[in-house]
C-alpha positions as CSV (number, residue, x, y, z in Angstrom):
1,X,-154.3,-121.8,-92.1
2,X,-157.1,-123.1,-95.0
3,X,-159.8,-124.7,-93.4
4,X,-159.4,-127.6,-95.1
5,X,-155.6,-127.7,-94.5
6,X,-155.4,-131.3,-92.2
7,X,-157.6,-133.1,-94.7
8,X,-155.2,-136.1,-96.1
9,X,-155.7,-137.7,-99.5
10,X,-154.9,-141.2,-100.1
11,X,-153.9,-141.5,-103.9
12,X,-150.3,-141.9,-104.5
13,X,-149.8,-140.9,-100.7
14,X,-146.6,-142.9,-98.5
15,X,-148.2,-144.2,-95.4
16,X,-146.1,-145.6,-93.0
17,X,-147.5,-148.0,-90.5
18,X,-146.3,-149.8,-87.8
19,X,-147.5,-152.9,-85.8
20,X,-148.8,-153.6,-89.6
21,X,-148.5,-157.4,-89.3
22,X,-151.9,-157.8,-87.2
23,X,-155.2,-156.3,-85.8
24,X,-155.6,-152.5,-86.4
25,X,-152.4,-152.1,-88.1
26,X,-153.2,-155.0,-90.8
27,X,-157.0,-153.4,-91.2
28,X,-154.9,-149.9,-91.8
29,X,-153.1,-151.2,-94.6
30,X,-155.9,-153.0,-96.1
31,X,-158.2,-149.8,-95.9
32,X,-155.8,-146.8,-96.8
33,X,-154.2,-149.5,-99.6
34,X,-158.0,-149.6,-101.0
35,X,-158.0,-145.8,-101.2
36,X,-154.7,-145.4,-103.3
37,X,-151.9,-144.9,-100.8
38,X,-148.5,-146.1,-101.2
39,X,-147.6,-148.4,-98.0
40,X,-144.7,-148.9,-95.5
41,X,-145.7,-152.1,-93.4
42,X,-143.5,-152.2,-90.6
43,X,-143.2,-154.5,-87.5
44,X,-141.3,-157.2,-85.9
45,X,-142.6,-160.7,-87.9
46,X,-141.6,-160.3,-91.1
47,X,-143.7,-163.6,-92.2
48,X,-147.0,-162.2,-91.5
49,X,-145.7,-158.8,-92.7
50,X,-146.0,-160.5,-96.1
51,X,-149.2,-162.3,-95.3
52,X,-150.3,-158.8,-94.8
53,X,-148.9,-157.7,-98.0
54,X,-150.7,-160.3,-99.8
55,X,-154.2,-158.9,-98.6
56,X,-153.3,-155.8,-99.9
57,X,-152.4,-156.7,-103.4
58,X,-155.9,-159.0,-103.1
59,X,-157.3,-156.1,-102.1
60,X,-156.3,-154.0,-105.5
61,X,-152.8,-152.5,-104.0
62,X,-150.0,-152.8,-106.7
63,X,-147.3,-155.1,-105.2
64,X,-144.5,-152.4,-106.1
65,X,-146.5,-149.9,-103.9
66,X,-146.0,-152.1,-100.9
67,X,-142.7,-152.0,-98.8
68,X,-142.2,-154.6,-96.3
69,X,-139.4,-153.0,-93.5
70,X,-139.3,-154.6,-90.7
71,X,-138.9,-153.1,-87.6
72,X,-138.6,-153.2,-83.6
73,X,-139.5,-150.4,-82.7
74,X,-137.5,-150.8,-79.1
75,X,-134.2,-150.5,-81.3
76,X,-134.4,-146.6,-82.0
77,X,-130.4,-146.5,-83.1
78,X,-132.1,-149.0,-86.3
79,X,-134.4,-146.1,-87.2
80,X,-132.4,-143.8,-89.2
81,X,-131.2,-146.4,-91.5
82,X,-135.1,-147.4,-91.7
83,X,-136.2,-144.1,-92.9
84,X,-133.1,-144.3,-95.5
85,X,-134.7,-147.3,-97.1
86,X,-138.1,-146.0,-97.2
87,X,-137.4,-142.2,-99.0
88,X,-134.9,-144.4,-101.9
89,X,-138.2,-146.5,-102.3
90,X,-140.8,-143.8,-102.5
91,X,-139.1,-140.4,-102.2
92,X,-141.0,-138.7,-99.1
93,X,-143.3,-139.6,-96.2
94,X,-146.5,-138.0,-96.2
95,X,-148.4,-139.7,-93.2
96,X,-146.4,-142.1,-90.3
97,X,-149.0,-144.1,-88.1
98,X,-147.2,-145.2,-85.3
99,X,-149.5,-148.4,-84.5
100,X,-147.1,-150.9,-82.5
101,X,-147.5,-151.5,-78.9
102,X,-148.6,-154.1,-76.1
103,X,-151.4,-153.8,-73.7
104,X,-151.6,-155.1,-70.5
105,X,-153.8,-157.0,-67.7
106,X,-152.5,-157.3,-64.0
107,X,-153.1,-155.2,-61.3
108,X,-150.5,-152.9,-59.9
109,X,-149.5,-154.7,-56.7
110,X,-149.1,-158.2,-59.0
111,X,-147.3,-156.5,-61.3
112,X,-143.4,-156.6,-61.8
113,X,-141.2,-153.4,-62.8
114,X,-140.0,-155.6,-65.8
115,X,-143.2,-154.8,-67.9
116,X,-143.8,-151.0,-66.6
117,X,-140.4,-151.3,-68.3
118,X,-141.5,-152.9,-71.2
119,X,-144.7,-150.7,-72.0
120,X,-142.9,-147.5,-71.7
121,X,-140.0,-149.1,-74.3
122,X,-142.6,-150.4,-76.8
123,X,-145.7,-148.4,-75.8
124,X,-144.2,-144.8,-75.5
125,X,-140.5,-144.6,-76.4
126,X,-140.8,-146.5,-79.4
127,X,-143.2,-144.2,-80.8
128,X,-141.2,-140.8,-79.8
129,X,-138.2,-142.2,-81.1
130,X,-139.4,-143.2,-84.7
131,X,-141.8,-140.0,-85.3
132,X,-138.5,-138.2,-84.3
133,X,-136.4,-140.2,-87.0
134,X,-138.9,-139.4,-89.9
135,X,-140.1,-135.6,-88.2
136,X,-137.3,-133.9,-90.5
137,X,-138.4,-135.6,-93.2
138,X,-141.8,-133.9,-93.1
139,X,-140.0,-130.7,-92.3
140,X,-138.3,-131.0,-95.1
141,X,-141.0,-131.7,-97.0
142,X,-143.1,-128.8,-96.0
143,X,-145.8,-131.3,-95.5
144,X,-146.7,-134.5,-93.6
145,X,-149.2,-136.1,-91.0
146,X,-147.3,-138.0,-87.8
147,X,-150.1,-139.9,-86.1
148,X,-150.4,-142.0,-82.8
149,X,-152.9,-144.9,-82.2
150,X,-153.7,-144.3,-78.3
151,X,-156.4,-145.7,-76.4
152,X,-159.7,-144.9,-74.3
153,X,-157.1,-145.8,-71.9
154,X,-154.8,-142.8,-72.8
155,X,-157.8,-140.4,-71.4
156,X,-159.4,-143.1,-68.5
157,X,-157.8,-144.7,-66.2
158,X,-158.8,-148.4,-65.8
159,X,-158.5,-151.4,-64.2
160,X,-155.9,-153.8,-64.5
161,X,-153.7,-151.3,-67.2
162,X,-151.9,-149.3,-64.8
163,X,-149.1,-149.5,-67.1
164,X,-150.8,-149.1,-70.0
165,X,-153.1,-146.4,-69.1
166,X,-149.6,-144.6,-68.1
167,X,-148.5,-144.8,-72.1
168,X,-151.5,-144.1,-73.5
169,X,-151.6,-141.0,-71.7
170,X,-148.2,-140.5,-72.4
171,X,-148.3,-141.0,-76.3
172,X,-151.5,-138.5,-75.9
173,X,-149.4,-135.6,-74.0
174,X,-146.4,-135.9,-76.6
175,X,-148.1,-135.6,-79.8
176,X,-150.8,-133.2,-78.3
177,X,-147.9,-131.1,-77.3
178,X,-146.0,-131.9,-81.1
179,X,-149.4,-130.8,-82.8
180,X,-149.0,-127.4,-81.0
181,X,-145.2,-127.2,-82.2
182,X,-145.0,-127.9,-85.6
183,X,-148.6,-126.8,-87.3
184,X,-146.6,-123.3,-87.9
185,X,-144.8,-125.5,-90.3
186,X,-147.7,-126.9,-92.4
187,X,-147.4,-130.3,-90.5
188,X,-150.4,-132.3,-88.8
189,X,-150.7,-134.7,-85.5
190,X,-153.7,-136.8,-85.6
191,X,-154.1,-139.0,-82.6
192,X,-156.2,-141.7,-82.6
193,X,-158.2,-143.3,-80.0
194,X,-159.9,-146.6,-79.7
195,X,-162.6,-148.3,-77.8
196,X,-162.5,-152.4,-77.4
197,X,-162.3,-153.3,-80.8
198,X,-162.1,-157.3,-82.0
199,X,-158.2,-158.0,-82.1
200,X,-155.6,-160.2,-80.6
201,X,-154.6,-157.4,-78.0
202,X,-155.8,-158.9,-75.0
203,X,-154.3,-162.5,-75.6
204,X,-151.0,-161.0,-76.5
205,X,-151.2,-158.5,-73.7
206,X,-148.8,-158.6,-70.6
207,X,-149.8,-160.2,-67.6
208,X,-148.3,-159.5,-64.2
209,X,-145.1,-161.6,-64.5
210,X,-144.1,-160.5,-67.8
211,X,-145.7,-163.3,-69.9
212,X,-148.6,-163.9,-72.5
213,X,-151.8,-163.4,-70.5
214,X,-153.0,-165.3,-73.4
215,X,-156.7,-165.2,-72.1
216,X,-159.7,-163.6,-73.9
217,X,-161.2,-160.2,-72.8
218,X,-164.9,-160.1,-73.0
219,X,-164.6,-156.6,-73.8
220,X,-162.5,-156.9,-76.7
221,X,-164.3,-160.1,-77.9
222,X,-167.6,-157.9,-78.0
223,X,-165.9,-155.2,-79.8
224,X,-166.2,-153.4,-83.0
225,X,-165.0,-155.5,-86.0
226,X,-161.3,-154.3,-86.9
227,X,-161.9,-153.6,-90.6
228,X,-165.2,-151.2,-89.6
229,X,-162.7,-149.5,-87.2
230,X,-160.1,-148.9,-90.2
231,X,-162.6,-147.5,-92.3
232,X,-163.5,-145.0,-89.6
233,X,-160.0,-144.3,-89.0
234,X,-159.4,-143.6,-92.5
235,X,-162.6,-141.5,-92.9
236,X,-161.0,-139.3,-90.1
237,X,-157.9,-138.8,-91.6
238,X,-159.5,-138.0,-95.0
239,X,-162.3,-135.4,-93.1
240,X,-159.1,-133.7,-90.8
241,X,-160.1,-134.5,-88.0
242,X,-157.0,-134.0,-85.6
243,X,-158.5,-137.0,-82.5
244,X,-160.3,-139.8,-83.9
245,X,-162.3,-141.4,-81.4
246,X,-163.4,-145.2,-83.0
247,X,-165.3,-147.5,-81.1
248,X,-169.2,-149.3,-80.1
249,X,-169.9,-149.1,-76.7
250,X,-170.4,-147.8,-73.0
251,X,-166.5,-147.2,-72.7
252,X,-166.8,-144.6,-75.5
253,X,-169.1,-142.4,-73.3
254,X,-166.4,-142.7,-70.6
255,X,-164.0,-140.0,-73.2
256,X,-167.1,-137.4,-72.3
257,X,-168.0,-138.6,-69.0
258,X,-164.9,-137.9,-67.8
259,X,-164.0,-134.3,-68.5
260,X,-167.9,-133.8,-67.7
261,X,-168.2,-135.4,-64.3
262,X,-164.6,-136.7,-63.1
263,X,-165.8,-137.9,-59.7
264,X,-168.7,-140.0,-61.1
265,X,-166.4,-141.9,-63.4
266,X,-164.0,-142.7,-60.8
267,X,-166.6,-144.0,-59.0
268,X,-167.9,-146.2,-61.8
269,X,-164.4,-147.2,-62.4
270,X,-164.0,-148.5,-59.2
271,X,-167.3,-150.5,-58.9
272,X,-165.4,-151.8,-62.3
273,X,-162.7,-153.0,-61.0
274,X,-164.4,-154.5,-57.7
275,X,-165.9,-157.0,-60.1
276,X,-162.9,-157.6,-61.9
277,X,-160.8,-158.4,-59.5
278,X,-164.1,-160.7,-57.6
279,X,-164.0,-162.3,-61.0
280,X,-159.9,-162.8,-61.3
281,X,-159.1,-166.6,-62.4
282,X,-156.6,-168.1,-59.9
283,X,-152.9,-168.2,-61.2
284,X,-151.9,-170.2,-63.6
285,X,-150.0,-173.4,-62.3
């Protein structure tokens, strides 16, 4: 394989992006729109979908480059029909960035089955299901990048995500396992995984019950800006690499910590979540 074989070029290239209509998604479509790609924004609110839309054509992107498809990624049977639309709009799909998904805050014993339920749907199923819709696509092709926004959380395990530390891990075994399948084929995984980085995640995370924990995480207020973390994203796509680590931080020496010294990080881990759970607001009336 040429050394230089996973390196993706932007000009004239269909990215498809889901959970486009916010935070890392949105900052996606800005940045790889800015470097000449053709986009796919995909998620569930088709309003901000445009709003998102418009900030690309601000930001230079020619409107007709831009395809708004809504999608929910928890209906897998809409899929097929969604990749339909997108190769009689632009012909192929060179890089899919599965991006939608939920996070979560509420510890295990608090929290109901409903919303393990709910991250595995969104989280993990969603994203299998869709890179399996487009994967022939790309085999087809003879060409394509299928990528997976994961998390710190997809390598650590942390308080207060049970569930989402479970798909994040999850979404890191199946496209680490994909990547080994399909590179005979000239095809690319590139996984990507972020620290806390300034978005709307924690507020629209899940809390115990199910509902909005609609509370802000000092973490993620503190966090790298969203547009910086697109632009390394995208410089990591463009250099090859195949796991993009983005983020400011102690939590980003945890990804090296951990394989280095397991028992040490667990340790720190729990002296985390000791003062989490100390510093737990009561429940909500």
């Amino acid at each position: 394989m040429p050394e230089n074989s996973k390196r993706f070029e932007f000009t004239d290239a269909v990215v498809w992006i889901t959970g486009a209509s916010s935070g890392i998604g949105a900052a996606l479509a800005r940045e790889m729109g800015r470097r000449g790609a053709r986009l796919v924004l995909s998620a569930r609110r088709e309003s901000q979908l445009q709003a998102v839309r418009g900030q690309c054509v601000d930001a230079g992107v020619e409107d007709a480059a831009i395809l708004v498809l809504p999608l929910d990624v928890e209906r897998h049977e809409l899929m097929p029909a969604a990749v339909t639309q997108v190769l009689e709009r632009f012909g192929r799909i060179d890089l899919l960035v599965n991006n939608a998904g939920l996070s979560q805050r509420s510890l295990c014993i608090d929290t109901d089955l409903a919303v393990y339920k709910k991250l595995i749907d969104v989280d993990l199923l969603g994203q299998i299901a869709l890179t399996k819709a487009v994967l022939p696509t790309m085999v087809a092709q003879g060409s394509g990048t299928l990528a997976v926004t994961s998390s710190v959380a997809g390598k650590v395990g942390a308080p207060l995500r049970t569930g989402y530390c479970a798909v994040k891990h999850g979404v890191m075994g199946f496209f680490d396992a994909l990547r080994v399948e399909i590179a005979h084929l000239g095809l690319n995984v590139t996984t990507i995984v972020p620290g806390s980085i300034r978005t709307a995640v924690a507020h629209n995370a899940l809390a115990g019950d199910g509902t909005a924990f609609n509370r802000p995480d000092e973490a993620i207020e503190e966090g790298m800006d969203v547009d910086d973390c697109a632009r390394v994203i995208a410089d990591g796509f463009a250099g090859g690499v195949e796991e993009i680590a983005v983020g400011e931080g102690p939590e980003m020496q945890l990804l090296d910590m951990k394989r280095q010294d397991p028992t040490a990080t667990f340790r720190l881990l729990e002296t985390m979540a000791a003062d989490l759970i100390q510093r737990k607001p009561p429940p909500m009336p």
